[in-house]
Backbone as numpy.savetxt, mean C-alpha at the origin, in Angstrom:
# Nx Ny Nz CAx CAy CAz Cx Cy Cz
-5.87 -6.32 12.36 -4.76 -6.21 11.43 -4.43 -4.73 11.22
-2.90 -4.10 11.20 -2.50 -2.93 11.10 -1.92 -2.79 9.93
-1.81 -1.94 9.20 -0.75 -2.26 8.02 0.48 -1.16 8.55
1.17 -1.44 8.10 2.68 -0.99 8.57 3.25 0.22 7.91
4.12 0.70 8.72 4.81 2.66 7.91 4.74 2.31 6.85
5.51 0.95 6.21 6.23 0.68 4.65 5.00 1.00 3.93
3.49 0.41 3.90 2.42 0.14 3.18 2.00 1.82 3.29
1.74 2.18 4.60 1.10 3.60 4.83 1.95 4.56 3.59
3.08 4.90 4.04 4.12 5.63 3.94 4.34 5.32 2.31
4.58 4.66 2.19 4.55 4.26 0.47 2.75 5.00 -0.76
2.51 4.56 0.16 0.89 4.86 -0.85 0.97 6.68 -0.78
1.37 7.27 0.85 1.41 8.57 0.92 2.42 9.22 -0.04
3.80 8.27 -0.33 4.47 8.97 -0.78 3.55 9.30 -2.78
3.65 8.02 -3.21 2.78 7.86 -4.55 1.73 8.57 -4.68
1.02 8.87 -3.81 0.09 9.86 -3.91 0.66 11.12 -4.56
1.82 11.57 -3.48 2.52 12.96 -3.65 2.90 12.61 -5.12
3.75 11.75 -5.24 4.39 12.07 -6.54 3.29 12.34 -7.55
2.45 11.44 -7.47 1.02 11.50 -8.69 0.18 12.79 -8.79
0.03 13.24 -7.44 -0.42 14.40 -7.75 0.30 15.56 -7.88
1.39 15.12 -8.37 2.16 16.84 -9.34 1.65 16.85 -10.59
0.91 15.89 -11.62 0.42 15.34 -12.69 1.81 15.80 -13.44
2.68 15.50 -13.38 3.48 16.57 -14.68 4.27 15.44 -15.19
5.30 15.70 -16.51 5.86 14.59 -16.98 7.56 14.44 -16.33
7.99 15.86 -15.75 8.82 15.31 -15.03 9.05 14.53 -13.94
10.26 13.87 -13.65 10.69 13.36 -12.45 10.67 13.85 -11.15
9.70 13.76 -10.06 10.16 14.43 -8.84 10.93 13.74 -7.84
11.73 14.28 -7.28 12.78 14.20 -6.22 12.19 13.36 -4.98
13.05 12.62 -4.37 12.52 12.27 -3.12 12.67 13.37 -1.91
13.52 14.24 -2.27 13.33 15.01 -1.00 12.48 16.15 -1.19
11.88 16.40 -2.41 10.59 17.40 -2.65 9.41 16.65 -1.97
9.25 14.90 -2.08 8.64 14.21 -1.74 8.85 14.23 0.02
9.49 14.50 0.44 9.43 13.82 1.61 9.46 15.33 2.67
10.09 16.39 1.98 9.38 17.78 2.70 7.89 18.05 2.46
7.29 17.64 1.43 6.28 18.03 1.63 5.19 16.63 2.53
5.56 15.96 2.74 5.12 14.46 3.26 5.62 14.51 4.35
7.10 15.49 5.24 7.36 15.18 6.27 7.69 13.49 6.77
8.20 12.80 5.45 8.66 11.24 5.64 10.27 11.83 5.28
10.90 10.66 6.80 12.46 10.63 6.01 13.00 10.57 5.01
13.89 11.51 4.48 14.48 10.91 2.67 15.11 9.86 2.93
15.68 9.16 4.01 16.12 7.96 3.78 15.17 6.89 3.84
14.34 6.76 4.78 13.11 6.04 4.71 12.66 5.91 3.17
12.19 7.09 2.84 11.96 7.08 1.58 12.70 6.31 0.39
13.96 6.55 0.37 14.93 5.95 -0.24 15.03 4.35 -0.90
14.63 3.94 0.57 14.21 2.41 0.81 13.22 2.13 0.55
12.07 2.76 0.60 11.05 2.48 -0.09 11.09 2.50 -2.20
11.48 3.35 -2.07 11.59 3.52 -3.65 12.17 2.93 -4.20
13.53 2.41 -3.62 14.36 1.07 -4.08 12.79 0.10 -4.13
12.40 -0.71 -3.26 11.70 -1.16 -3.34 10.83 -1.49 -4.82
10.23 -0.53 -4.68 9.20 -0.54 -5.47 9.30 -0.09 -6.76
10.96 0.56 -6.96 11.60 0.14 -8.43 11.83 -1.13 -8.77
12.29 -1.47 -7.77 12.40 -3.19 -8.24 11.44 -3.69 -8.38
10.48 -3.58 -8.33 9.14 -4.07 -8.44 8.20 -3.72 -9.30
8.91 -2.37 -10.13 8.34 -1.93 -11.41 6.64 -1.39 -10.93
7.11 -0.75 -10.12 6.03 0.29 -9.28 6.64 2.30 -10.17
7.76 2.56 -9.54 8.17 3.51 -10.36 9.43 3.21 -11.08
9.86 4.76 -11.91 10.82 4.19 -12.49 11.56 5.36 -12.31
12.91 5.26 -12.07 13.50 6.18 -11.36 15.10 6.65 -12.55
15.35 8.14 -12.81 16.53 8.65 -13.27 17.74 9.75 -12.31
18.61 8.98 -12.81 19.55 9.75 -12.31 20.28 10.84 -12.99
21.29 11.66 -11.50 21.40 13.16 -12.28 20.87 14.02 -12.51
21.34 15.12 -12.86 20.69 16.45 -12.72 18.59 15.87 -13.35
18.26 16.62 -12.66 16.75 16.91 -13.51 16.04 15.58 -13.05
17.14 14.56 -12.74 16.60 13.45 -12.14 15.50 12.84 -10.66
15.01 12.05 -11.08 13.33 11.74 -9.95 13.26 10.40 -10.04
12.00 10.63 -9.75 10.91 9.30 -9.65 9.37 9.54 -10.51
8.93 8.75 -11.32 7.76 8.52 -12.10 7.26 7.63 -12.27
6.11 7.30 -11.80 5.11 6.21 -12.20 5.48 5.37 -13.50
5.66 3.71 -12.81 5.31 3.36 -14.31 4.09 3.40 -15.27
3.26 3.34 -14.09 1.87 3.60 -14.91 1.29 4.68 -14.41
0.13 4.86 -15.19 -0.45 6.07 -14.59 -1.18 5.88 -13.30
-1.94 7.22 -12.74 -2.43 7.05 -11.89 -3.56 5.93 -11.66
-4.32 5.88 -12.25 -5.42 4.98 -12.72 -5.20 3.99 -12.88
-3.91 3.83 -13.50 -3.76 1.82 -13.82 -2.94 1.40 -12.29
-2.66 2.27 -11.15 -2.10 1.71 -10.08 -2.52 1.56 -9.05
-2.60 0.09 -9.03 -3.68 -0.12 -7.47 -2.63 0.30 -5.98
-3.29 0.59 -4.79 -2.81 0.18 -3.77 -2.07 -0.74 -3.60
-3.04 -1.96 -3.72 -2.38 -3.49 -3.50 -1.01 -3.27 -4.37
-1.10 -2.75 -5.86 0.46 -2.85 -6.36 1.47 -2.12 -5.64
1.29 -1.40 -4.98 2.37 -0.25 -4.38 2.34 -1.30 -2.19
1.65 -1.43 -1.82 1.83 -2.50 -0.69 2.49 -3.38 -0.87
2.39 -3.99 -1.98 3.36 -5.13 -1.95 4.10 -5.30 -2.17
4.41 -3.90 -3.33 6.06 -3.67 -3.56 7.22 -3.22 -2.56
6.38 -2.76 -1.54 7.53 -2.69 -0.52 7.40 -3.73 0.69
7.62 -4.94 0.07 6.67 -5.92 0.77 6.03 -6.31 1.71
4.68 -5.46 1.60 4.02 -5.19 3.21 2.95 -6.74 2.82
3.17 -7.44 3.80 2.31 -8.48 3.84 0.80 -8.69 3.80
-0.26 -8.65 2.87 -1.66 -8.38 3.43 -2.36 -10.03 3.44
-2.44 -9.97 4.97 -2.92 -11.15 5.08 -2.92 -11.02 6.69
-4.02 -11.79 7.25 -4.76 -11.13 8.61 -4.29 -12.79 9.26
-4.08 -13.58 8.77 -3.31 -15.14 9.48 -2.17 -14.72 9.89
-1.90 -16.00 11.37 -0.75 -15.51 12.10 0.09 -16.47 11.34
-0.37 -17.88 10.45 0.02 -19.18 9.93 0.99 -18.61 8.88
1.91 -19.82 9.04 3.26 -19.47 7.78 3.28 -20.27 7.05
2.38 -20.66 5.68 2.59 -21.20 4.59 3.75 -22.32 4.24
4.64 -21.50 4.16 5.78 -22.02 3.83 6.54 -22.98 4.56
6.18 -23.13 5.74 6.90 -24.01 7.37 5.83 -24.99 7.24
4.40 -25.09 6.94 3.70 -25.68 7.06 3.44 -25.90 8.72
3.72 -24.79 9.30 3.39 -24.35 10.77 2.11 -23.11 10.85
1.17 -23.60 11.87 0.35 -23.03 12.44 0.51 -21.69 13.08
-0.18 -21.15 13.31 -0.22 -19.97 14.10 0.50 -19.80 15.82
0.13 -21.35 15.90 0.60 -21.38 17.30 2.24 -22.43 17.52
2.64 -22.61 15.97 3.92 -23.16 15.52 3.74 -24.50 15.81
2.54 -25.21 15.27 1.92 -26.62 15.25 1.81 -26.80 13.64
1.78 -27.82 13.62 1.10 -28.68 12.35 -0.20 -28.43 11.82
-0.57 -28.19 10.94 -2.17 -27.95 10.50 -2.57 -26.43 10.66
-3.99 -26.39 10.58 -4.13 -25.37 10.15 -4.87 -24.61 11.70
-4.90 -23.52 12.54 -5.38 -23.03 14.05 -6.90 -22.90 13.50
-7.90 -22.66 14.42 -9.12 -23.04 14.41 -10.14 -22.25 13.69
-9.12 -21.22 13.82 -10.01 -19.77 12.85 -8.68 -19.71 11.39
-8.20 -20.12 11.07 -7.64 -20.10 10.34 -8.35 -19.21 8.48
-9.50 -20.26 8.36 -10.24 -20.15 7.31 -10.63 -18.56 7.20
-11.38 -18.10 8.40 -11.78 -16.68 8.82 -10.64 -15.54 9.02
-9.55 -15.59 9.11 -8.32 -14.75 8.70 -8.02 -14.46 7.35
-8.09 -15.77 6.88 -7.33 -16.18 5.13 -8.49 -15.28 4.49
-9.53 -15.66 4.98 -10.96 -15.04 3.48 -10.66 -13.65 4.18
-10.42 -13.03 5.56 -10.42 -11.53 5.84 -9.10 -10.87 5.17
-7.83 -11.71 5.09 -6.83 -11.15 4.38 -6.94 -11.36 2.37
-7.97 -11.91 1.95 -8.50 -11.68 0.82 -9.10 -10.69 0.81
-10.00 -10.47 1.29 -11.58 -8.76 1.44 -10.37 -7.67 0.98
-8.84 -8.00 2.11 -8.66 -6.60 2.55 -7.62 -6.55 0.99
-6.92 -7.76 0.21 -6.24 -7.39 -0.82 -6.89 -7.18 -2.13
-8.40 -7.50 -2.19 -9.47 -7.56 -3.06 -9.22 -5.97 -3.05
-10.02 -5.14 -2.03 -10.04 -4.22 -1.66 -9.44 -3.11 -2.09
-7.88 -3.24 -1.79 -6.58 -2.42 -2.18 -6.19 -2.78 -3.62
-6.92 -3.57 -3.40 -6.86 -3.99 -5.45 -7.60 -3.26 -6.24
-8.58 -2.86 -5.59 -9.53 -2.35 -6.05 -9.83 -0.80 -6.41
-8.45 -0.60 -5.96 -9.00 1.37 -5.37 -7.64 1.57 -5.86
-7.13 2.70 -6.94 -6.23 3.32 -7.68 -5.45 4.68 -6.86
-4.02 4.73 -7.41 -3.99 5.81 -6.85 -5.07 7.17 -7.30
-5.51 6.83 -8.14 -6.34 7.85 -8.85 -7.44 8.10 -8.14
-8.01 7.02 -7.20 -9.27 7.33 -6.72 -8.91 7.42 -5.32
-7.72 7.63 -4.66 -7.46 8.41 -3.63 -7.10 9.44 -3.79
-6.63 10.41 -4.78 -6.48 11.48 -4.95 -7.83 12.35 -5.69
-8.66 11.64 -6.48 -10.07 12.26 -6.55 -10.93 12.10 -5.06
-10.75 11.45 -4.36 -11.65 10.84 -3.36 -12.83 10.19 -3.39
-12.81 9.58 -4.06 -13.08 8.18 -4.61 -13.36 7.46 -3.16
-12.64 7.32 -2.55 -12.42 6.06 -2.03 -13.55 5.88 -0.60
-13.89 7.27 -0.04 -14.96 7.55 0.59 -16.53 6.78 0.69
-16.96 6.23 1.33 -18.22 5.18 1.31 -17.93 3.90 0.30
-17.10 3.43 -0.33 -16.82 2.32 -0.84 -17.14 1.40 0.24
-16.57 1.05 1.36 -16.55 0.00 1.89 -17.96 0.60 3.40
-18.52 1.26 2.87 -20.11 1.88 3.71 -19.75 2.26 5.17
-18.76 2.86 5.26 -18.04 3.53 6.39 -19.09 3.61 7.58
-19.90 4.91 7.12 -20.75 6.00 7.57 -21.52 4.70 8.40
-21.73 3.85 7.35 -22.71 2.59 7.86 -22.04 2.24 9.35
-20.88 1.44 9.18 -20.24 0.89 10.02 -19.77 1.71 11.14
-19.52 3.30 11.42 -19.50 4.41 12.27 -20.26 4.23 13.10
-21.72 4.21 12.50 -23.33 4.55 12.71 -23.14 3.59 13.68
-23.23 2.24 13.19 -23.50 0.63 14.08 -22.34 0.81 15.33
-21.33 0.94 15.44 -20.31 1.30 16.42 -20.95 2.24 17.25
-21.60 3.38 16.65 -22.06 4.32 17.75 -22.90 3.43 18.70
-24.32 3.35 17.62 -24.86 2.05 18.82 -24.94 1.26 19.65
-23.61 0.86 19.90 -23.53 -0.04 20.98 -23.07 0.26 22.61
């Protein structure tokens, strides 16, 4: 499973904005020179995730973008999904009541996708913008461990 520009690109941008700590509004194109992301890309993202009451955005002079919440109260998972990046590791579509392979029922690994696309929204649920900008987020999921075992083989 990959997660996509929207999910990447979104968390990078929120980062930036969060770590100016200040109470004004910053710009998307202060955001996106220093991020090197399109201001229009950007644009679309932030629509996004205003609508989704991720930030909250003013217009006009002096005008930006600001967290609705703080750094700390905002998970990953809230900012992924606001620009609706899908987290879920099944190829199956719910809603069609079609399979992975565009059948009836459920494909054979089905169960083992669904609980891996839980881990990974548990996960992003779990970790704030706050604790990617402290770095926090480092050996949570025992990296070093899992490096190590990869070397091994």
């Amino acid at each position: 499973m990959k997660l996509s520009a929207k999910g990447r690109y979104a968390v990078i941008a929120l980062a930036d904005l969060a770590s100016m700590k200040t109470d004004k509004p910053i710009t998307l194109a202060e955001i996106a020179d220093r991020q090197d992301i399109s201001l229009s890309y950007l644009e679309q993202l932030f629509s996004k995730m205003r609508r989704n009451g991720v930030v909250h955005g003013i217009r006009g002079p002096g005008g930006g973008y600001s967290l609705v919440r703080s750094a700390d109260q905002t998970s990953i998972a809230d900012i992924v999904l606001a620009v609706d990046e899908n987290i879920k590791a099944t190829a199956c579509r719910p809603d069609t009541g079609l399979d992975c392979k565009g059948q009836t029922g459920k494909c054979l690994a089905h169960d083992l996708w669904s609980e891996l696309g839980q881990h990974i929204y548990l996960f992003l649920n779990s970790i704030t913008l706050a604790d990617v900008l402290e770095r926090r987020v480092i050996g949570t999921a025992g990296g070093a461990r899992f490096y190590d075992m990869l070397g091994s083989k």
